[in-house]
C-alpha positions as CSV (number, residue, x, y, z in Angstrom):
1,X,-13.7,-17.7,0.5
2,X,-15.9,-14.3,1.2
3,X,-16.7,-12.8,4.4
4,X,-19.8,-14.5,5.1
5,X,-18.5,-18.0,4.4
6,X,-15.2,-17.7,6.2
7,X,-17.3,-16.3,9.4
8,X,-19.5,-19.2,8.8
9,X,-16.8,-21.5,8.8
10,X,-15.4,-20.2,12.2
11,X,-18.3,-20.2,14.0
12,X,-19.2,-24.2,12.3
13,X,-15.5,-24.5,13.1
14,X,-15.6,-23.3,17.3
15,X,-18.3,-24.9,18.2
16,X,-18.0,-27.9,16.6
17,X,-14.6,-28.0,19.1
18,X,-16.0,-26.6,22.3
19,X,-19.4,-28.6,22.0
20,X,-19.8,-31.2,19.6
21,X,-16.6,-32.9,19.9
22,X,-17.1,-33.2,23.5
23,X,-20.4,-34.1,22.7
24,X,-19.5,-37.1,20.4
25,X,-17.1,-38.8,23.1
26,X,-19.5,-38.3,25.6
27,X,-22.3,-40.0,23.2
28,X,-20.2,-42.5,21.5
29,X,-20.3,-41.0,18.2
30,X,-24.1,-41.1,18.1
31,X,-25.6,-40.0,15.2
32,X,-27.6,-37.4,16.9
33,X,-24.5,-35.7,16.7
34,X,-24.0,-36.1,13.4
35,X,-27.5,-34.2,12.6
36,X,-27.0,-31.4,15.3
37,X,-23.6,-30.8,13.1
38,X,-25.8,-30.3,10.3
39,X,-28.2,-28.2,12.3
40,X,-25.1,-25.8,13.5
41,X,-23.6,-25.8,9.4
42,X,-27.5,-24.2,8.9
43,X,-28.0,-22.2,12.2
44,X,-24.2,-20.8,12.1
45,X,-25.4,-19.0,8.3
46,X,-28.5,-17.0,10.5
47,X,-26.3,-16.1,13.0
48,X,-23.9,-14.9,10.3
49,X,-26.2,-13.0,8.4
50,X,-27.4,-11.8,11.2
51,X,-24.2,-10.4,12.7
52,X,-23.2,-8.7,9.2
53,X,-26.9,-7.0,8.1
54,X,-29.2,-7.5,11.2
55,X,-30.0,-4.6,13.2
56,X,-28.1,-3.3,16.0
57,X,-29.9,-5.5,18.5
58,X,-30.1,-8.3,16.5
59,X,-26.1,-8.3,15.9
60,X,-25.7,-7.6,19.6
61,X,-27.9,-10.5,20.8
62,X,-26.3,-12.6,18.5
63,X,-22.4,-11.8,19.5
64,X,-23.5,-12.3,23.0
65,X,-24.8,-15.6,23.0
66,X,-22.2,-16.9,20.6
67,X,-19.5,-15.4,22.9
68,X,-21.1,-16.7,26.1
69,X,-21.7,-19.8,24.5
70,X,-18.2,-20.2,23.1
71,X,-16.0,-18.6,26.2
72,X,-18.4,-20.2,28.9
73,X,-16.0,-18.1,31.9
74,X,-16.8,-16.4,35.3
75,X,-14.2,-13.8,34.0
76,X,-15.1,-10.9,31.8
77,X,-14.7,-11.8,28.1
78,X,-10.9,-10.9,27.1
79,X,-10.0,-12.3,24.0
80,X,-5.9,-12.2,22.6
81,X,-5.2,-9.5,20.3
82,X,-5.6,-11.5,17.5
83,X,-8.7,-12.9,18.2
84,X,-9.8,-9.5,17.2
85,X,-8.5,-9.3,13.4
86,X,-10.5,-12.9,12.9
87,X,-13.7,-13.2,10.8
88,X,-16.1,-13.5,14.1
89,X,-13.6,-10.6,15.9
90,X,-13.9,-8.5,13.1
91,X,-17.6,-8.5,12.8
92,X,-18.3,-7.8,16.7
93,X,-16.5,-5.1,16.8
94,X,-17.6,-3.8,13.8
95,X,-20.9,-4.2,14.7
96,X,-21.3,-4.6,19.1
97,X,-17.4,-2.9,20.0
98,X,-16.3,-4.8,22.9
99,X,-19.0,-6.6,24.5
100,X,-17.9,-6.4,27.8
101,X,-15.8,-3.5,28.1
102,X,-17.1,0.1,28.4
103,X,-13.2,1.3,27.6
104,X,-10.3,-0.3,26.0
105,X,-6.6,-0.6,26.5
106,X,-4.3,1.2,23.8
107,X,-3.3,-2.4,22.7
108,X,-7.1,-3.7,22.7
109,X,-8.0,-0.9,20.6
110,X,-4.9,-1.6,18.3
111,X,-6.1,-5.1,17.9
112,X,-9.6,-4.0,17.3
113,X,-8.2,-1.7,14.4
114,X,-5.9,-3.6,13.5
115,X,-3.0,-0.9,14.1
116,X,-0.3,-0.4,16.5
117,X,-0.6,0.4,20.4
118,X,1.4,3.3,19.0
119,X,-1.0,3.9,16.5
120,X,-4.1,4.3,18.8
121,X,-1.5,6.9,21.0
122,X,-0.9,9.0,18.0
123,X,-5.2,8.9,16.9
124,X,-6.1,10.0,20.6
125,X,-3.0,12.7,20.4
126,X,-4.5,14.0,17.3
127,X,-7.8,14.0,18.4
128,X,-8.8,11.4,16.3
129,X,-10.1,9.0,18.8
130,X,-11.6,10.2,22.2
131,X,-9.8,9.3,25.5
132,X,-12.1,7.6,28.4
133,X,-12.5,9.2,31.3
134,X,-11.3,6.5,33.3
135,X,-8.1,6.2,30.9
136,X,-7.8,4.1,27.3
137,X,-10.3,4.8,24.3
138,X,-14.2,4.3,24.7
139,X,-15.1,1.1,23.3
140,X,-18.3,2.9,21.2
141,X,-15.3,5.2,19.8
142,X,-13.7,2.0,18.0
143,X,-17.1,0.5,16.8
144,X,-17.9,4.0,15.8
145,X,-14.4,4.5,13.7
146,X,-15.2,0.8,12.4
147,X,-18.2,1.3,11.1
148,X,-16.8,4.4,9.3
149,X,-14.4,2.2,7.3
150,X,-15.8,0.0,4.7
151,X,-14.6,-3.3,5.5
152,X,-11.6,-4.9,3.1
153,X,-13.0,-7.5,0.9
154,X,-10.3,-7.7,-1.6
155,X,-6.4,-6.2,-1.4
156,X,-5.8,-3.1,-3.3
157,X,-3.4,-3.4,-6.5
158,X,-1.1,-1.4,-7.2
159,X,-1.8,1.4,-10.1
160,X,1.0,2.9,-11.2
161,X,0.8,6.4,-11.5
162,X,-0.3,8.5,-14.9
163,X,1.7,10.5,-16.5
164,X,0.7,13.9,-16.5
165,X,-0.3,14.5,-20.0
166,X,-2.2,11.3,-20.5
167,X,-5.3,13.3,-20.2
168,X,-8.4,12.6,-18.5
169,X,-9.6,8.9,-17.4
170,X,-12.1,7.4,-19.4
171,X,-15.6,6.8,-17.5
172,X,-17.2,3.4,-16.8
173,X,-19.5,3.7,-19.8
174,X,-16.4,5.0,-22.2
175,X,-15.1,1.7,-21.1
176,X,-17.5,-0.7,-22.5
Protein backbone atom coordinates (compact mmCIF):
# COMPACT_ATOMS: atom_id res chain seq x y z
CA UNK A 1 0.00 0.00 0.00
CA UNK A 2 1.67 3.61 -0.84
CA UNK A 3 1.39 6.70 1.03
CA UNK A 4 -1.56 8.12 -0.60
CA UNK A 5 -3.69 4.95 -0.29
CA UNK A 6 -2.80 4.07 3.26
CA UNK A 7 -3.69 7.92 4.23
CA UNK A 8 -6.72 7.37 2.22
CA UNK A 9 -7.66 4.40 4.01
CA UNK A 10 -7.35 6.17 7.45
CA UNK A 11 -9.16 8.93 6.79
CA UNK A 12 -12.14 6.40 4.91
CA UNK A 13 -11.24 4.31 7.94
CA UNK A 14 -11.91 7.36 11.02
CA UNK A 15 -14.69 8.69 9.82
CA UNK A 16 -16.47 5.97 8.73
CA UNK A 17 -16.14 5.17 12.95
CA UNK A 18 -16.78 8.65 14.37
CA UNK A 19 -19.68 9.49 11.80
CA UNK A 20 -21.06 7.03 9.69
CA UNK A 21 -21.37 4.15 11.98
CA UNK A 22 -23.23 6.31 14.33
CA UNK A 23 -24.95 7.48 11.51
CA UNK A 24 -26.18 3.96 10.32
CA UNK A 25 -27.72 3.01 13.89
CA UNK A 26 -29.21 6.16 14.13
CA UNK A 27 -30.77 5.63 10.40
CA UNK A 28 -31.42 2.09 10.52
CA UNK A 29 -28.93 1.10 8.11
CA UNK A 30 -30.40 3.38 5.40
CA UNK A 31 -28.99 3.31 2.26
CA UNK A 32 -28.28 6.90 2.25
CA UNK A 33 -25.50 5.81 4.28
CA UNK A 34 -24.37 3.47 2.11
CA UNK A 35 -23.87 6.27 -0.78
CA UNK A 36 -22.37 8.99 1.65
CA UNK A 37 -19.76 5.98 2.32
CA UNK A 38 -19.11 6.06 -1.19
CA UNK A 39 -19.02 9.81 -1.29
CA UNK A 40 -16.28 9.84 1.69
CA UNK A 41 -14.14 6.66 -0.29
CA UNK A 42 -14.11 9.71 -3.23
CA UNK A 43 -13.85 12.92 -1.09
CA UNK A 44 -11.24 11.24 1.49
CA UNK A 45 -8.68 10.88 -2.12
CA UNK A 46 -9.12 15.16 -2.54
CA UNK A 47 -8.45 15.60 0.81
CA UNK A 48 -5.47 13.28 0.48
CA UNK A 49 -4.04 14.81 -2.40
CA UNK A 50 -4.61 17.75 -1.10
CA UNK A 51 -2.77 17.34 2.14
CA UNK A 52 0.46 15.67 0.28
CA UNK A 53 0.77 18.31 -2.94
CA UNK A 54 -1.68 21.25 -2.25
CA UNK A 55 -0.39 24.43 -1.24
CA UNK A 56 0.35 25.51 2.16
CA UNK A 57 -3.13 26.77 2.72
CA UNK A 58 -4.77 24.25 1.07
CA UNK A 59 -2.97 21.44 3.35
CA UNK A 60 -3.70 23.62 6.29
CA UNK A 61 -7.43 24.03 5.61
CA UNK A 62 -7.66 20.71 4.97
CA UNK A 63 -5.84 19.15 8.35
CA UNK A 64 -8.07 21.48 10.17
CA UNK A 65 -11.30 20.55 9.28
CA UNK A 66 -10.43 16.88 9.17
CA UNK A 67 -9.03 17.25 12.76
CA UNK A 68 -11.92 19.30 13.98
CA UNK A 69 -14.15 17.11 12.36
CA UNK A 70 -12.65 13.95 13.64
CA UNK A 71 -11.57 15.13 17.46
CA UNK A 72 -14.92 17.27 17.73
CA UNK A 73 -13.43 18.56 21.72
CA UNK A 74 -13.58 21.86 23.68
CA UNK A 75 -9.92 20.92 24.56
CA UNK A 76 -6.95 21.89 22.37
CA UNK A 77 -6.15 19.15 19.93
CA UNK A 78 -3.53 16.64 21.72
CA UNK A 79 -3.16 13.58 20.02
CA UNK A 80 -0.93 10.31 21.73
CA UNK A 81 2.51 10.16 20.57
CA UNK A 82 1.73 7.68 18.18
CA UNK A 83 -0.88 9.33 16.56
CA UNK A 84 1.89 11.25 15.20
CA UNK A 85 4.04 8.41 13.28
CA UNK A 86 0.48 7.49 11.44
CA UNK A 87 -0.25 8.16 7.73
CA UNK A 88 -2.67 11.31 8.61
CA UNK A 89 -0.06 12.37 11.66
CA UNK A 90 2.72 12.15 9.46
CA UNK A 91 1.36 14.31 6.70
CA UNK A 92 0.15 17.25 9.13
CA UNK A 93 3.13 17.66 10.52
CA UNK A 94 4.87 17.44 7.55
CA UNK A 95 2.94 19.78 6.05
CA UNK A 96 0.79 22.23 9.02
CA UNK A 97 3.36 21.24 12.26
CA UNK A 98 1.10 21.04 15.15
CA UNK A 99 -2.12 22.71 14.43
CA UNK A 100 -2.80 23.87 17.62
CA UNK A 101 0.33 24.36 19.32
CA UNK A 102 2.73 27.37 18.82
CA UNK A 103 5.53 25.10 20.92
CA UNK A 104 6.02 21.54 21.60
CA UNK A 105 6.97 19.35 24.45
CA UNK A 106 10.41 17.34 24.09
CA UNK A 107 8.30 14.13 23.81
CA UNK A 108 5.68 15.89 21.23
CA UNK A 109 8.45 16.80 19.12
CA UNK A 110 10.02 13.18 19.54
CA UNK A 111 6.76 11.81 18.34
CA UNK A 112 6.54 14.28 15.56
CA UNK A 113 10.13 13.07 14.43
CA UNK A 114 9.75 10.02 15.23
CA UNK A 115 12.91 10.04 17.70
CA UNK A 116 13.48 9.93 21.29
CA UNK A 117 12.50 12.79 24.02
CA UNK A 118 16.27 12.30 24.40
CA UNK A 119 16.80 12.73 21.01
CA UNK A 120 14.99 16.16 20.57
CA UNK A 121 17.34 17.19 23.97
CA UNK A 122 20.46 16.34 22.28
CA UNK A 123 19.22 18.37 18.61
CA UNK A 124 18.35 21.57 20.76
CA UNK A 125 21.90 21.01 22.77
CA UNK A 126 23.54 20.93 19.42
CA UNK A 127 21.79 23.61 18.03
CA UNK A 128 20.10 21.62 15.73
CA UNK A 129 16.62 22.52 16.64
CA UNK A 130 15.76 26.00 18.22
CA UNK A 131 14.41 26.20 21.80
CA UNK A 132 10.98 28.35 22.32
CA UNK A 133 10.96 31.07 24.30
CA UNK A 134 8.46 29.90 26.52
CA UNK A 135 10.38 26.42 26.90
CA UNK A 136 10.15 23.12 24.39
CA UNK A 137 10.90 23.37 20.51
CA UNK A 138 8.78 25.70 18.12
CA UNK A 139 6.32 23.81 16.36
CA UNK A 140 7.41 25.66 12.82
CA UNK A 141 11.02 24.21 13.81
CA UNK A 142 9.64 20.46 13.45
CA UNK A 143 7.53 21.12 10.29
CA UNK A 144 10.56 23.02 9.09
CA UNK A 145 13.15 19.96 9.88
CA UNK A 146 10.26 17.66 8.32
CA UNK A 147 9.99 19.13 5.28
CA UNK A 148 13.81 19.01 5.01
CA UNK A 149 13.68 15.08 5.12
CA UNK A 150 12.32 13.33 2.17
CA UNK A 151 9.69 11.21 3.51
CA UNK A 152 10.48 7.14 3.69
CA UNK A 153 8.67 5.38 1.10
CA UNK A 154 10.45 2.24 1.05
CA UNK A 155 13.24 0.68 3.83
CA UNK A 156 16.68 1.00 2.91
CA UNK A 157 18.62 -2.46 2.21
CA UNK A 158 21.50 -3.13 3.26
CA UNK A 159 24.71 -2.86 0.70
CA UNK A 160 27.47 -4.36 1.85
CA UNK A 161 30.47 -2.47 1.58
CA UNK A 162 33.10 -2.49 -1.63
CA UNK A 163 36.18 -3.54 -1.42
CA UNK A 164 38.52 -1.01 -2.01
CA UNK A 165 39.97 -1.98 -5.24
CA UNK A 166 36.86 -2.87 -6.96
CA UNK A 167 37.13 0.33 -8.85
CA UNK A 168 34.66 2.80 -9.63
CA UNK A 169 30.76 2.16 -9.71
CA UNK A 170 29.22 1.79 -12.99
CA UNK A 171 26.67 4.71 -13.95
CA UNK A 172 22.88 4.24 -14.53
CA UNK A 173 23.36 4.19 -18.32
CA UNK A 174 26.65 1.59 -17.93
CA UNK A 175 24.00 -0.38 -16.38
CA UNK A 176 21.61 -0.97 -19.02
Amino acid sequence: MDDREALVEQIVRMLDVRLLDPLEVLLDGDDVVHALRDLIRIRAGRWADGLRHGDDSTALGTAIRLIATLHPDDRAFDPPPEWWQTPLGKIVARRVGHPAAESLSYATAGAMLGISRQGVHDLVRRGRLPRHPNGGVPTSAIRDRLRATPPATAPRTHQPPRPADAGPQPTSEEKQ
